[in-house]
C-alpha positions in Angstrom: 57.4 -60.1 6.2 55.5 -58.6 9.3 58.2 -59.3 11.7 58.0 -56.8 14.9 61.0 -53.8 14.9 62.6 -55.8 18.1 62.6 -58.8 16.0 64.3 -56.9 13.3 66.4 -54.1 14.9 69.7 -56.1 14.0 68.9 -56.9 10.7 68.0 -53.9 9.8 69.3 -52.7 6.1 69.2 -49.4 4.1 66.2 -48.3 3.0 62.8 -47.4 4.0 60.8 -49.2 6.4 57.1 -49.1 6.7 56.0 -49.7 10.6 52.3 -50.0 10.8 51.1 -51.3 14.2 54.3 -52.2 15.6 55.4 -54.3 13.1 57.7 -53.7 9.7 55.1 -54.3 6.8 57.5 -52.8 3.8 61.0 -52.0 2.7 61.6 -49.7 0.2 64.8 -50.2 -1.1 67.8 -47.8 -2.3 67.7 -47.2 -6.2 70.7 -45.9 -8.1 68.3 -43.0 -9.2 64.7 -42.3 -8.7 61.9 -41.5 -6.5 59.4 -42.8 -4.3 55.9 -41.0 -3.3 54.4 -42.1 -0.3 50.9 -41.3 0.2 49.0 -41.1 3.6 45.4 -42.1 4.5 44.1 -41.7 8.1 47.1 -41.8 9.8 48.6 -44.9 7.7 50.7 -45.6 4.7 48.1 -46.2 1.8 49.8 -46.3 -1.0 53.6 -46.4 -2.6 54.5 -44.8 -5.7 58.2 -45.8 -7.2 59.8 -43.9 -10.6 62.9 -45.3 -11.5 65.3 -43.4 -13.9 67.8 -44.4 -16.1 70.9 -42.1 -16.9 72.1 -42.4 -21.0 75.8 -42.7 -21.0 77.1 -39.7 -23.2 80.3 -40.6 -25.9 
């Protein structure tokens, strides 16, 4: 992926997007339901946690 955000700025979709040294190195996408845990290490993304939920249709 690693294209720079200039490269990218009209391509751009929803979700979130991971810049580390200029350049986009992630996109976390939209999920109907969920969560996603982003954890932080000197200044950087270090590490993506994603949950994903599934809803039980009642009768």
């Amino acid at each position: 992926m690693c294209k720079t955000i200039n490269e990218k700025s009209n391509q751009l979709q929803d979700g979130v997007h991971i810049v580390q040294g200029g350049k986009i190195v992630d996109i976390l996408l939209p999920k109907d339901y969920g969560q996603d845990i982003i954890n932080w290490q000197h200044g950087s993304v270090f590490e993506i946690s994603e949950s994903q939920r599934r809803r039980i249709k009642t009768k």
